[in-house]
C-alpha positions as CSV (number, residue, x, y, z in Angstrom):
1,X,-119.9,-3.9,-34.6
2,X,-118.7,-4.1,-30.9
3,X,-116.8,-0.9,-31.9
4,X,-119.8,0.9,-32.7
5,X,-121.8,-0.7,-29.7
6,X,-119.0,0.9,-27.4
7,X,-119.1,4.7,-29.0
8,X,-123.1,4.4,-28.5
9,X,-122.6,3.6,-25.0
10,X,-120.6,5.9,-24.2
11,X,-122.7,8.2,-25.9
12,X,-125.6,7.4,-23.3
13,X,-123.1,7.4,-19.8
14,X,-121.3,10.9,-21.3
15,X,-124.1,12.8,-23.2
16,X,-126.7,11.9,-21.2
17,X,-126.0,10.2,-17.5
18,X,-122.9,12.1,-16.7
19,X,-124.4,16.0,-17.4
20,X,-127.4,15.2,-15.4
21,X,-125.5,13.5,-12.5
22,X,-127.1,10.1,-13.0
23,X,-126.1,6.5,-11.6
24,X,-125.9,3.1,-13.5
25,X,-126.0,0.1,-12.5
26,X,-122.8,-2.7,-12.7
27,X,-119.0,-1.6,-13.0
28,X,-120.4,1.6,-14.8
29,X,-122.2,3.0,-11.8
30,X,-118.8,1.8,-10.0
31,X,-117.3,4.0,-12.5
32,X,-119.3,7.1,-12.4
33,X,-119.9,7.0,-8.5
34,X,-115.5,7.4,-8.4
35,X,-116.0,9.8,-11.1
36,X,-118.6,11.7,-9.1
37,X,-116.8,11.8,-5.8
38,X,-113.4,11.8,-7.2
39,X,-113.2,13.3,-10.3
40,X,-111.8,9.8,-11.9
41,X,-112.3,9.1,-15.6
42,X,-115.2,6.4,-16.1
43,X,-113.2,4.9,-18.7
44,X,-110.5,4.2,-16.7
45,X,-111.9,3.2,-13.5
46,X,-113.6,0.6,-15.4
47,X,-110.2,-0.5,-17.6
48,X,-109.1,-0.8,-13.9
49,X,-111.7,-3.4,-12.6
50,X,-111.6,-5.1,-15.1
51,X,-108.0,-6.4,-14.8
52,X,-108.6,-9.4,-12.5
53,X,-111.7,-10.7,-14.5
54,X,-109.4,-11.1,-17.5
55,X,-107.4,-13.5,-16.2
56,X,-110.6,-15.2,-14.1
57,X,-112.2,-15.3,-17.2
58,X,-109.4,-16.8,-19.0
59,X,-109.2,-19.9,-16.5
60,X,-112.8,-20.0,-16.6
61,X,-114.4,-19.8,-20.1
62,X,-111.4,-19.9,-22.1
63,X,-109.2,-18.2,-24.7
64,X,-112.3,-16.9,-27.1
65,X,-114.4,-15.6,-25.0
66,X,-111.4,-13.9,-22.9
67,X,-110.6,-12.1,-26.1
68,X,-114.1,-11.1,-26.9
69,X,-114.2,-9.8,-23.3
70,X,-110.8,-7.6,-24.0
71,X,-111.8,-6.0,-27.1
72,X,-115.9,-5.2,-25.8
73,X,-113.6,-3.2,-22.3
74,X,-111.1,-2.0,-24.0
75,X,-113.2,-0.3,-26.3
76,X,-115.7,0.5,-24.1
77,X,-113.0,2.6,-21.6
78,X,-111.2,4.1,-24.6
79,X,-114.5,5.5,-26.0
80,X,-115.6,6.9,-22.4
81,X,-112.4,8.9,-22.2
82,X,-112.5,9.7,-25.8
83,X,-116.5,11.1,-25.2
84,X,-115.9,12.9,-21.8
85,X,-117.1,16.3,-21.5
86,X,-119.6,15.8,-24.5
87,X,-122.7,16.6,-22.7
88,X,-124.6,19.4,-21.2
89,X,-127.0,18.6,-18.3
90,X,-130.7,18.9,-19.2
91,X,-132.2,20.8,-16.4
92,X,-135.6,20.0,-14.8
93,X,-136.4,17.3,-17.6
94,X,-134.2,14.2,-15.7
95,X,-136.7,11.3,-17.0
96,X,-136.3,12.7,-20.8
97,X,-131.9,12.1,-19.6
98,X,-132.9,9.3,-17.9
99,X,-135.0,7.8,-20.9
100,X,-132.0,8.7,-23.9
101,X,-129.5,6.9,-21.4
102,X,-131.6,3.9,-21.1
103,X,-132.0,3.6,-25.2
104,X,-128.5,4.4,-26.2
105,X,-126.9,2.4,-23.4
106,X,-129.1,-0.5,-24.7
107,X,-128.7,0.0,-28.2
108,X,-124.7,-0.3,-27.9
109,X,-124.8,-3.0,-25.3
110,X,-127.5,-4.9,-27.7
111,X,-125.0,-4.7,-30.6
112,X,-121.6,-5.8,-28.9
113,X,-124.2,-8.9,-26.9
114,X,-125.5,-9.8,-30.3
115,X,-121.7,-9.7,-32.3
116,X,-120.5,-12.1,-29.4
117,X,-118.9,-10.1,-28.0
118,X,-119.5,-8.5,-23.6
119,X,-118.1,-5.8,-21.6
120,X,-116.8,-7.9,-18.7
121,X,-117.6,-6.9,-15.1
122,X,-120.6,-7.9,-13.8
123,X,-120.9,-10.5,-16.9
124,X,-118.2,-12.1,-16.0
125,X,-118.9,-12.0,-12.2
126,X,-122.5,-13.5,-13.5
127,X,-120.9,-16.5,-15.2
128,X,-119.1,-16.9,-12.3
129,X,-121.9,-16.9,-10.2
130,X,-124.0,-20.0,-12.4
131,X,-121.2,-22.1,-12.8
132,X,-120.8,-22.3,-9.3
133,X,-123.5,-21.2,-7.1
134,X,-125.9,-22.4,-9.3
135,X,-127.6,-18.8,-9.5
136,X,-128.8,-17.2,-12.6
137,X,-127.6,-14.6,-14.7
138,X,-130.7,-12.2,-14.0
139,X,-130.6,-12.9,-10.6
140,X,-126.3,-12.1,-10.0
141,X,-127.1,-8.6,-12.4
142,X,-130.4,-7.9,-10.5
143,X,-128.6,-7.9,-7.1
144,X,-125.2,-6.4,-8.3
145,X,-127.4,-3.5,-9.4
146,X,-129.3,-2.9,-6.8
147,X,-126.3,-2.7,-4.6
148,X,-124.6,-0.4,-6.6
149,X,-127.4,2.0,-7.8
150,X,-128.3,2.0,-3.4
151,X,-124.8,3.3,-3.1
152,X,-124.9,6.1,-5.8
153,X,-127.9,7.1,-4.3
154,X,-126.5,8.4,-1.1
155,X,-124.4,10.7,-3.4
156,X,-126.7,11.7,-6.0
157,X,-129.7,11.8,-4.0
158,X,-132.9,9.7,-4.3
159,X,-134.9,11.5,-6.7
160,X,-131.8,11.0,-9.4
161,X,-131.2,7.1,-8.2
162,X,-135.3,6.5,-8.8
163,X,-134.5,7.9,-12.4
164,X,-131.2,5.8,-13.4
165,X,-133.7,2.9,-11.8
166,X,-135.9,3.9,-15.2
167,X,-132.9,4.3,-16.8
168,X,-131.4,0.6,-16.3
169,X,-135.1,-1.0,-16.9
170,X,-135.6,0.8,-20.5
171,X,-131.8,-0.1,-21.3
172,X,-132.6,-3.8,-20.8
173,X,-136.0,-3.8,-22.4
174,X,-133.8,-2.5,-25.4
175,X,-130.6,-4.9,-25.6
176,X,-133.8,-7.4,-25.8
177,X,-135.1,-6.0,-28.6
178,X,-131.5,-5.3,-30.3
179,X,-130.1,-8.5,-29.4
180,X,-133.7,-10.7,-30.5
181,X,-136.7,-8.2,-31.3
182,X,-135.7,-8.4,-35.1
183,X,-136.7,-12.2,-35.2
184,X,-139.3,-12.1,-32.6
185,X,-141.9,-13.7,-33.9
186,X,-145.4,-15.6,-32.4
187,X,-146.0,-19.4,-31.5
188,X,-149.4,-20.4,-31.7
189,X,-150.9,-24.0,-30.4
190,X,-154.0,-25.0,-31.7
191,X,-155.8,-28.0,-30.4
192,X,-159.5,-29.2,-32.5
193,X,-161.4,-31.7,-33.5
194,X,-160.6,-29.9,-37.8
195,X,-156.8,-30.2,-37.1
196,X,-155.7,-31.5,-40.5
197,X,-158.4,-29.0,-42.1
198,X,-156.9,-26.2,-40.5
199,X,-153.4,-27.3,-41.2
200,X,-154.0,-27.4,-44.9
201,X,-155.6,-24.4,-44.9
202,X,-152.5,-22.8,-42.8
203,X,-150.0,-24.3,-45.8
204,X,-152.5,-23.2,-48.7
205,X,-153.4,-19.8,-47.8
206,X,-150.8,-18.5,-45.6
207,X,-147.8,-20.4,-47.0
208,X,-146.6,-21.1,-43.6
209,X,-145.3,-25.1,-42.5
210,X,-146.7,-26.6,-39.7
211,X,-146.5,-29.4,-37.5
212,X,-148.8,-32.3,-36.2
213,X,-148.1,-32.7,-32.5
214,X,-150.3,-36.6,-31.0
215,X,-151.8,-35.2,-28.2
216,X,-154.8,-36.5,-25.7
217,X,-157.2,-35.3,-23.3
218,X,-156.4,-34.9,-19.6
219,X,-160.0,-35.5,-18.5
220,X,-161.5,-37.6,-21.5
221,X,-159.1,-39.4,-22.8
222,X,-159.7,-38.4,-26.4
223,X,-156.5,-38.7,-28.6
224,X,-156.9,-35.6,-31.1
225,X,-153.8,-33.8,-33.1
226,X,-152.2,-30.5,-31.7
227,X,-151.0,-27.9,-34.4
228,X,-148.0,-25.7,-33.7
229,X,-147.1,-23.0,-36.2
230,X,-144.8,-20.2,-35.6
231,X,-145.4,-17.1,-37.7
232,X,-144.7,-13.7,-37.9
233,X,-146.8,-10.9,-35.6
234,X,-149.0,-9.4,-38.4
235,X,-150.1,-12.8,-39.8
236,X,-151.4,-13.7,-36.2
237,X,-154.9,-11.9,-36.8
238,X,-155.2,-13.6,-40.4
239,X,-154.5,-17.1,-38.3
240,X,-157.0,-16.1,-35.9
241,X,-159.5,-15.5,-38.5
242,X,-158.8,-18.7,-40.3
243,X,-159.2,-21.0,-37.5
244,X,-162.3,-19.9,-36.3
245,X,-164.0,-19.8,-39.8
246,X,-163.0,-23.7,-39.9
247,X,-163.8,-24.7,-35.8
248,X,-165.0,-22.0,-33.7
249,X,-164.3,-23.8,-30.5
250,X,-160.7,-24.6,-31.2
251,X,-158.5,-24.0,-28.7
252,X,-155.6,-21.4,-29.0
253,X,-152.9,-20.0,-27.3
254,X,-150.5,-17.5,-29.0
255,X,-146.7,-16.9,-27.3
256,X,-143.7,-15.3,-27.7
257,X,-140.8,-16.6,-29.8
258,X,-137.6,-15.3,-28.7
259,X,-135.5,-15.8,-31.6
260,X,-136.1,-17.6,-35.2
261,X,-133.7,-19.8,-37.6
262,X,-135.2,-21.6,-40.6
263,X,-137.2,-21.2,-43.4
264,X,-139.7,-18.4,-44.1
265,X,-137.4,-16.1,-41.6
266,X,-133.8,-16.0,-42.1
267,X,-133.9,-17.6,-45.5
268,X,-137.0,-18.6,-48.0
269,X,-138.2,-21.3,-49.4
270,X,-136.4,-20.9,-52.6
271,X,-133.3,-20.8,-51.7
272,X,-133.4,-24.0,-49.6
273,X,-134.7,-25.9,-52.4
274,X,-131.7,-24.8,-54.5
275,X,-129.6,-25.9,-51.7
């Protein structure tokens, strides 16, 4: 899978970015801004930078994670050099380029992210970053990017650095969905006077479990049960419906859920009775 996630990637820098002379943001925009005023292969100006992290990252997070590191590079360079020349530029239509970067370089970053597996670079410089300036991931790749898509911009011009901006923000929105969409799912609070009427209703007609949180009134005082039940985003209107036919003043609030595990979404009912 992290071989496949590279060759996507590259698809999206080579097919798409490179023709149409757009930036990137991390060691890739490193990569293509040497490419772009040098002539240097992507794939091996990022092989190159790497070097140092490996053995950084070896110290640092250990022998697993070092090797999952080496193989998401490796075969992210090879594949760069291996897809070079593949593209023709799309002329007068940059925010369609910029749009089919952003999706591919998210899908094959989303599949090597979810198999484990990273790319290095700025990941690693992240890591780095948390462990020992206490700063977040988001904020270490936020500012790395900026840095380096203000660079390429100088080069490429502004119009092009606004669009690899659009470029880097659909790419992330997708390694979201890649990496958790499939098990996103919705949390939903309800807090009522009917709580144990709704909850057998919830069990009964929906076949979802949920659970009986002891809660109690800021301003009153009143001790009352909360219900949280996590369910899946078409059954949220048939919840809706089904609280308010049993307490029309309930009190909901509906949220994302990230990512999943347990029954009713990465295995049924059945099969954990079995077990």
């Amino acid at each position: 899978m992290i071989l496949v996630g590279a060759f996507i990637f590259s698809l999206g820098i080579n097919y798409f970015a490179v023709p149409n002379k757009l930036g990137e943001g991390g060691f890739t925009g490193i990569a293509l801004l040497a490419h772009y005023l040098f002539g240097l292969s992507p794939g091996l100006v990022i092989f190159a930078l790497n070097i140092p992290l490996y053995f950084i990252g070896y110290k640092v997070f250990g022998k697993q994670t070092l090797i999952y590191t080496i193989i998401g590079t490796n075969a992210v360079s090879f594949f760069l050099w291996l897809t070079e020349g593949w593209g023709d530029p799309l002329p007068g239509d940059l925010l369609l380029a910029s749009l089919y970067t952003g999706v591919l370089v998210g899908v094959g970053l989303g599949l090597i992210f979810r198999t484990g597996g990273t790319t290095g670079g700025v990941d690693i410089l992240a890591r780095l970053a948390q462990k020992y300036l206490d700063w977040s991931i988001g904020r270490t790749f936020m500012i790395f990017d900026f840095v380096v898509i203000t660079l390429s911009a100088f080069h490429i011009g502004r119009e092009k650095a606004m669009y690899t901006l659009v470029a880097v923000f659909v790419g992330a929105r997708v390694v979201d969905f890649v990496v958790e969409g499939l098990n996103a799912a919705k949390g939903v609070t309800i807090i009522s006077n009917s709580a144990v009427a709704i909850s057998e209703r919830i069990t009964r007609e929906m076949n979802r479990g949920v659970t009986l949180l002891k809660g109690k009134g800021g301003y009153t005082g009143t001790e009352k049960e909360v219900l949280f039940v996590v369910l899946s985003r078409p059954e949220l209107p048939r919840l809706k419906q089904l609280v308010h036919s049993v307490d029309p003043y309930a009190f909901v609030t509906v949220h994302d859920v990230r990512d999943v595990l347990g029954e009713g979404f990465t295995y049924e009912k059945e099969s954990s009775e079995k077990a």
